[in-house]
C-alpha positions as a Markdown table, in Angstrom:
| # | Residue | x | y | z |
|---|---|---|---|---|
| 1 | Unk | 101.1 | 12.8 | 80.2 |
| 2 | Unk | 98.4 | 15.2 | 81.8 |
| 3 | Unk | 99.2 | 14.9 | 85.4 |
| 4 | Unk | 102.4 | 14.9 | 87.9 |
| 5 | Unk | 101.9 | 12.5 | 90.1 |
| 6 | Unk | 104.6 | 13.3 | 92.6 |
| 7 | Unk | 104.4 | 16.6 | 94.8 |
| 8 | Unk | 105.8 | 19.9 | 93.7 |
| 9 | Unk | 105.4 | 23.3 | 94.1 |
| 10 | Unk | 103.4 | 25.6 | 92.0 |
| 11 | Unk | 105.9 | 28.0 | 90.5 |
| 12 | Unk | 103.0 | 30.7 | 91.1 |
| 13 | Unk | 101.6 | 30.6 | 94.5 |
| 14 | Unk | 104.2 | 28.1 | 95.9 |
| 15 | Unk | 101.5 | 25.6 | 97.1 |
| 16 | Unk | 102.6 | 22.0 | 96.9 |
| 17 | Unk | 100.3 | 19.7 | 94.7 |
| 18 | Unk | 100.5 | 16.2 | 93.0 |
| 19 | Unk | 98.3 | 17.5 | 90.0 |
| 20 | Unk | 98.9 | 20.4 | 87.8 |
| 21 | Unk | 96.6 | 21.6 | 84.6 |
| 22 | Unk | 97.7 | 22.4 | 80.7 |
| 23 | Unk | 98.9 | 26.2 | 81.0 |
| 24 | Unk | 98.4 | 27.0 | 77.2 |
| 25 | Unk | 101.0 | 29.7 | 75.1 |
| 26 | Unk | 99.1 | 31.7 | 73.3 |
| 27 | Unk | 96.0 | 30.8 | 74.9 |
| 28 | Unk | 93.5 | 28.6 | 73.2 |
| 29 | Unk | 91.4 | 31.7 | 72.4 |
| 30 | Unk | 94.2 | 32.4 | 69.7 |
| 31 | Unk | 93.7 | 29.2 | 68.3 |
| 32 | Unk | 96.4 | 27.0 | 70.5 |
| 33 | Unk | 94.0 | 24.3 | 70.4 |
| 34 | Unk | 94.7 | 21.8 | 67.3 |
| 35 | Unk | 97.0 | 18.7 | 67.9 |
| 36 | Unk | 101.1 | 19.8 | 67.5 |
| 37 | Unk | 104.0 | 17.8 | 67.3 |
| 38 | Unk | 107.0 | 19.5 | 69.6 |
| 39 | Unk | 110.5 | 19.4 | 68.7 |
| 40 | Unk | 112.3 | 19.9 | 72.5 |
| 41 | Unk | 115.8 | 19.6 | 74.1 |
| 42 | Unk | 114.7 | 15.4 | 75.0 |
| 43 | Unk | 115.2 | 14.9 | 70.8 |
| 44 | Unk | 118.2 | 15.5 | 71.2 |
| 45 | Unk | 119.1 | 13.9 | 74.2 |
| 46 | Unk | 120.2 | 10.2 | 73.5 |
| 47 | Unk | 119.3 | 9.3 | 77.0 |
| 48 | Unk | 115.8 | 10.4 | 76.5 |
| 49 | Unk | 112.8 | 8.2 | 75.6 |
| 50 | Unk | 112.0 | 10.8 | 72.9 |
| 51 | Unk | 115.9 | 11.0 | 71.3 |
| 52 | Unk | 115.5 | 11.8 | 67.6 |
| 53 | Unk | 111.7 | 12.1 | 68.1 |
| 54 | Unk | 108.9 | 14.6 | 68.1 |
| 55 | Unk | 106.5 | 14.5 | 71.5 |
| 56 | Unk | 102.5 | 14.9 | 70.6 |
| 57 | Unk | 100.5 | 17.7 | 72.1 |
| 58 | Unk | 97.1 | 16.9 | 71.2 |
| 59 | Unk | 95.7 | 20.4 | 73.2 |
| 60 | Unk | 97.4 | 23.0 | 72.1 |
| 61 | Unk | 101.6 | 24.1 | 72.7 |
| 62 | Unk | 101.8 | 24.8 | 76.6 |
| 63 | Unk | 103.3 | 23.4 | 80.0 |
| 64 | Unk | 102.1 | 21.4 | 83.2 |
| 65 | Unk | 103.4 | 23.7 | 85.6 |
| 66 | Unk | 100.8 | 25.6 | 87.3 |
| 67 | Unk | 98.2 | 24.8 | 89.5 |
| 68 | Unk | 94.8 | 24.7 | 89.0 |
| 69 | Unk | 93.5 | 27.3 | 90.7 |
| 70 | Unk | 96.2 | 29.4 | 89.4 |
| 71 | Unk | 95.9 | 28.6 | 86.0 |
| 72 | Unk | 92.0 | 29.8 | 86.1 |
| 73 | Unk | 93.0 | 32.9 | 88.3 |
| 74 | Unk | 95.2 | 33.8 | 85.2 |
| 75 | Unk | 92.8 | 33.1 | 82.6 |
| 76 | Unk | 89.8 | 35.0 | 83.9 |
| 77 | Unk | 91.8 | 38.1 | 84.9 |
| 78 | Unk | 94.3 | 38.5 | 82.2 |
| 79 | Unk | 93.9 | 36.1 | 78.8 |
| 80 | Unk | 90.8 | 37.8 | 77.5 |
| 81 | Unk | 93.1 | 41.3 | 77.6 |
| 82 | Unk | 95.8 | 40.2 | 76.2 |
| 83 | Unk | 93.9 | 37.8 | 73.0 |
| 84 | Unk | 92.1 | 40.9 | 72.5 |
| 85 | Unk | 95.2 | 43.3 | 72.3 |
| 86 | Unk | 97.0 | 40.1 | 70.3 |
| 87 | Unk | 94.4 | 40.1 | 67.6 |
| 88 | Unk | 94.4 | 43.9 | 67.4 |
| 89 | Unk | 98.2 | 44.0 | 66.6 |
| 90 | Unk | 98.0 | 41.1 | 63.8 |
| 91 | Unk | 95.2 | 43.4 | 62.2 |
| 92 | Unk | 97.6 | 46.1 | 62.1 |
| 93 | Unk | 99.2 | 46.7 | 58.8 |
| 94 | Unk | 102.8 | 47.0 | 58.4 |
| 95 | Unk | 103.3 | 50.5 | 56.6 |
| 96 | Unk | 106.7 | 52.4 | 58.1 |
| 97 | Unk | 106.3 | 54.5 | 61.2 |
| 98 | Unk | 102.6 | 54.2 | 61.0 |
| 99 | Unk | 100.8 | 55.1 | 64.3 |
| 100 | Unk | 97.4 | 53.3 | 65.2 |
| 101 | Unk | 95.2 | 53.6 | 67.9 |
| 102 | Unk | 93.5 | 50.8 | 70.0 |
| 103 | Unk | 91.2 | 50.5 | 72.7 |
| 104 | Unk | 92.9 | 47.5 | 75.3 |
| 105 | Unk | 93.0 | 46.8 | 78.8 |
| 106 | Unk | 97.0 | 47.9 | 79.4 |
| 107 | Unk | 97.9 | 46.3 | 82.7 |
| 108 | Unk | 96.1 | 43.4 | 82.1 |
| 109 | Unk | 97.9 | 42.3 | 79.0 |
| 110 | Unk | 101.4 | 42.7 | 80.1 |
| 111 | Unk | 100.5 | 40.6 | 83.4 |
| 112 | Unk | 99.4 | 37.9 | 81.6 |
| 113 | Unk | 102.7 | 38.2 | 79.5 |
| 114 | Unk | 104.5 | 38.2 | 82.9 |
| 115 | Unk | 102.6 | 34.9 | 83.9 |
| 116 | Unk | 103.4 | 33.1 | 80.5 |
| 117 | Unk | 107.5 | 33.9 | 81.6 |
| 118 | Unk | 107.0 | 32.4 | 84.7 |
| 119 | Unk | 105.2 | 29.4 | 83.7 |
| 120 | Unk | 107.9 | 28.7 | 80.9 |
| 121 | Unk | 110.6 | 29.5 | 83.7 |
| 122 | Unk | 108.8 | 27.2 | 86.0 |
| 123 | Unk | 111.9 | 25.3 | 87.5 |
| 124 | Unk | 114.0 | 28.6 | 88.0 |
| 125 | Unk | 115.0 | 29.5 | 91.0 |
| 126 | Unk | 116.3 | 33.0 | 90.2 |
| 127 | Unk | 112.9 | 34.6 | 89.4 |
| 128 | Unk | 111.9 | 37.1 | 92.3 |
| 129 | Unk | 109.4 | 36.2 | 95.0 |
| 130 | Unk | 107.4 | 40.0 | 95.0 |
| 131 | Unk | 107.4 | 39.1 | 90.6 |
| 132 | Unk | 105.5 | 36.3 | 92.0 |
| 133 | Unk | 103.2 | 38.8 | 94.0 |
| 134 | Unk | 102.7 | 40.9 | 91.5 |
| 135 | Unk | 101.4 | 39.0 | 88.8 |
| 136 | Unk | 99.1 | 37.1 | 91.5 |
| 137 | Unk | 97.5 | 40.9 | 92.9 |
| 138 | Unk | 96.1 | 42.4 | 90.1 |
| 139 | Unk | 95.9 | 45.9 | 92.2 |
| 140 | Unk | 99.4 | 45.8 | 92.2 |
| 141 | Unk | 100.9 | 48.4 | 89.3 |
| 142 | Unk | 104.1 | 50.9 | 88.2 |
| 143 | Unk | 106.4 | 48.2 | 89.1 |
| 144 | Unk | 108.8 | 45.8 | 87.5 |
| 145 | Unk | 109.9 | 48.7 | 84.7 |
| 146 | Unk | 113.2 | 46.6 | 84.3 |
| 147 | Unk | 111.4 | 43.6 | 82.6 |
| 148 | Unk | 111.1 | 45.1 | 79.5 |
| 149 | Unk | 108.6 | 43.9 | 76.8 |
| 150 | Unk | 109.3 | 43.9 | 73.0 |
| 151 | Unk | 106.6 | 42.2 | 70.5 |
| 152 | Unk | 107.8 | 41.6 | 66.6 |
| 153 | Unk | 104.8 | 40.9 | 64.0 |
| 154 | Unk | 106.8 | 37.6 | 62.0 |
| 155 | Unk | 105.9 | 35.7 | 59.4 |
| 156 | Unk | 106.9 | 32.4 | 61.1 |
| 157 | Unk | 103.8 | 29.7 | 61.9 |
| 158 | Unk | 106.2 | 28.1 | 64.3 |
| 159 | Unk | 105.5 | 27.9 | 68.6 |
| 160 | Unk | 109.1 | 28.3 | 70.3 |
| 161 | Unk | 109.6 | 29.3 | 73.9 |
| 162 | Unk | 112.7 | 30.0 | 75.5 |
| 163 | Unk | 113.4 | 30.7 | 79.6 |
| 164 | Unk | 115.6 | 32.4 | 81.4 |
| 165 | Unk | 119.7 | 33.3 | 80.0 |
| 166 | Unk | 121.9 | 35.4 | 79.7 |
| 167 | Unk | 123.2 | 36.9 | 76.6 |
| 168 | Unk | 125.8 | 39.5 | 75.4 |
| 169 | Unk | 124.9 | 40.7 | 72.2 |
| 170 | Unk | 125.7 | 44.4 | 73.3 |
| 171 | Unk | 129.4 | 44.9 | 73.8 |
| 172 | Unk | 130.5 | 45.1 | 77.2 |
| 173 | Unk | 127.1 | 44.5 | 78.6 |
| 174 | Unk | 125.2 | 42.0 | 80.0 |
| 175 | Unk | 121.4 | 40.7 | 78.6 |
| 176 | Unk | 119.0 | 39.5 | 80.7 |
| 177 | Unk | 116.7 | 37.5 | 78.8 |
| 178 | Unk | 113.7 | 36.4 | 81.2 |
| 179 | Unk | 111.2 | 34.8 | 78.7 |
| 180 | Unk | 111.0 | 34.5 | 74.6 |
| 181 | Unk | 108.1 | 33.2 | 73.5 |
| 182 | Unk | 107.1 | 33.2 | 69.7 |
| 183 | Unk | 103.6 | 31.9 | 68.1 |
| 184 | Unk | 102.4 | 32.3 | 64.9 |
| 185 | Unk | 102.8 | 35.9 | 63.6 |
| 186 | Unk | 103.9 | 37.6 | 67.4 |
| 187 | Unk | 107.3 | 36.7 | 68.8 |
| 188 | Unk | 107.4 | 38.2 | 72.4 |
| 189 | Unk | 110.4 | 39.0 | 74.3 |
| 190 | Unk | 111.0 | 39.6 | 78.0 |
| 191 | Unk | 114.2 | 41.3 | 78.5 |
| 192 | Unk | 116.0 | 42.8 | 81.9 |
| 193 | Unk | 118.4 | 45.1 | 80.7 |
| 194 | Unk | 118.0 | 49.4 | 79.8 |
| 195 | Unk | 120.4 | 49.3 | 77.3 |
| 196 | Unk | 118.2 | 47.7 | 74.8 |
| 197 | Unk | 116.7 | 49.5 | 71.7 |
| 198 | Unk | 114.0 | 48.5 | 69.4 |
| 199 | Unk | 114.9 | 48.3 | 65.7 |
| 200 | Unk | 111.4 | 46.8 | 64.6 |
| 201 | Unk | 108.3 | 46.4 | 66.8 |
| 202 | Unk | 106.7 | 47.9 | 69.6 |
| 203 | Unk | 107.5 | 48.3 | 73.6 |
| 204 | Unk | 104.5 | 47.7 | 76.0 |
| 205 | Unk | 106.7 | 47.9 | 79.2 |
| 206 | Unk | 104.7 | 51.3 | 79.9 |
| 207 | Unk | 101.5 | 49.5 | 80.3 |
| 208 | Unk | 102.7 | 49.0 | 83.8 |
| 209 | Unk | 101.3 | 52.7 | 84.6 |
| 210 | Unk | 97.8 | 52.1 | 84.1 |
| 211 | Unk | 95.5 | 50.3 | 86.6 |
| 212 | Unk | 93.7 | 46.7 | 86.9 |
| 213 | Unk | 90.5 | 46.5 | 84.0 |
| 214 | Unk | 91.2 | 50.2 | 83.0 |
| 215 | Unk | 91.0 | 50.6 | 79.6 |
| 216 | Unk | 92.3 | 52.9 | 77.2 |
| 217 | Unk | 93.1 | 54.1 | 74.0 |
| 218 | Unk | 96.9 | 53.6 | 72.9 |
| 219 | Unk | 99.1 | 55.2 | 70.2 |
| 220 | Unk | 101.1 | 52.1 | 68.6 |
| 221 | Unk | 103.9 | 53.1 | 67.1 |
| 222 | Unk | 104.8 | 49.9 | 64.7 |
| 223 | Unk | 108.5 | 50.4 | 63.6 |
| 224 | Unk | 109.2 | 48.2 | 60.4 |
C-alpha cells in the first residue's frame, strides 16, 4: 500500500494530509532500493492479515509517515551529508584506537539522523514539539546534547528499526532509547541518557556545535 487514504498528521510539520510518500532508512543513495521482504510485529500477531508472514517492500526498507513536502525538505538538506559521511565510516578500517580524518558536513548528518528517529517514532506522542523545530530549521544548532548518537560498524546485512523505550541495562538508572536503527554494516543508536559509555564505536552527538552546510574536517576515533 503506497498511500493513506484517511487524514492524519504529519509527524514532522503537523499538517494534516490523506497522502504520505516512502521515507526510506538508509536512504536509497546507500543502496535501500532493491525489493525486501520485512519480518514486523503483524507476523506475529494472529489477528493480522500478515500472521506468520513476511510483508514485500518492493522500494527499499522505510515508512509512510511523512509528508511530501517534508520528505523532499529532508532529502535535499540532510541525505546527501549523511550518505556521504555513511560511506566514509564503512571505508574506515577497523584497526584498535585508530584515528582517521574526514571531510563531512557535521550538523547536517546528525539532523538527518534526528529525522530518521522521528519518522520511525511517527505515532509517538512523547517526542518534543521544539525536536520537531529543530530538525525542520536547519539554522537551528548546539541544541538537543541529551539525544545522544552512538554508530557501531557490524557485520549484519539485516534492516531493523526500533522506536522509542525504555530500558535499564545500567543499575539503578533509567535508558532512554529514542530511535535504533541498523542497516547493513552501521547500526545507529539514539539514546537520552548521560550515563552511557561507548565500549565500541564512535559518538557524533558533538556535531550539534557546528553550523548548517559547514564543513569540516573530523578526528574519528573508532574504538574496536
Amino acid at each position: 500500500m503506497h498511500n493513506l487514504y484517511y487524514m492524519k498528521k504529519c509527524p514532522l510539520c503537523f499538517i494534516e494530509s490523506n497522502t504520505f510518500s516512502f521515507e526510506h532508512i538508509p536512504p536509497q543513495s546507500l543502496g535501500n532500493k532493491t525489493r525486501l521482504l520485512v519480518t514486523n510485529e503483524n507476523t506475529f500477531n494472529p489477528n493480522s492479515d500478515f500472521f506468520n508472514r513476511r510483508m514485500n517492500y518492493n522500494k527499499g526498507f522505510g515508512y509512510h509517515s511523512l509528508c511530501e513536502n517534508c520528505n523532499k525538505y529532508l532529502g535535499s538538506k540532510y541525505v546527501p551529508a549523511f550518505t556521504k559521511f555513511i560511506n566514509e565510516l564503512k571505508n574506515i578500517t577497523s584497526e584498535t584506537q585508530q584515528v582517521y580524518k574526514i571531510k563531512i558536513i557535521p550538523l547536517n548528518v546528525i539532523k538527518s539522523i534526528y529525522s530518521n528517529s522521528i519518522v520511525i517514532n511517527h505515532s509517538n506522542q512523547n517526542i518534543p514539539e521544539n525536536f520537531r523545530n529543530y530538525i525542520l530549521n536547519e539554522e537551528l544548532n548546539c541544541q538537543f546534547l541529551n539525544y545522544r548518537v552512538f554508530i557501531v560498524k557490524t557485520n549484519s546485512r539485516h534492516y531493523r528499526c526500533e522506536g522509542w523505550r525504555i530500558e535499564l541495562d545500567i543499575p539503578a538508572k533509567t535508558v532512554e532509547i529514542i530511535a535504533s536503527i541498523e542497516f547493513p554494516g552501521i547500526k545507529i543508536l539514539i539514546i537520552n541518557s548521560q550515563d552511557v559509555s561507548l565500549k565500541r564505536g564512535i559518538e557524533i552527538t558533538n556535531f550539534n556545535n557546528y553550523i548548517y552546510d559547514q564543513e569540516s574536517e573530523i578526528s574519528i576515533h573508532l574504538l574496536t
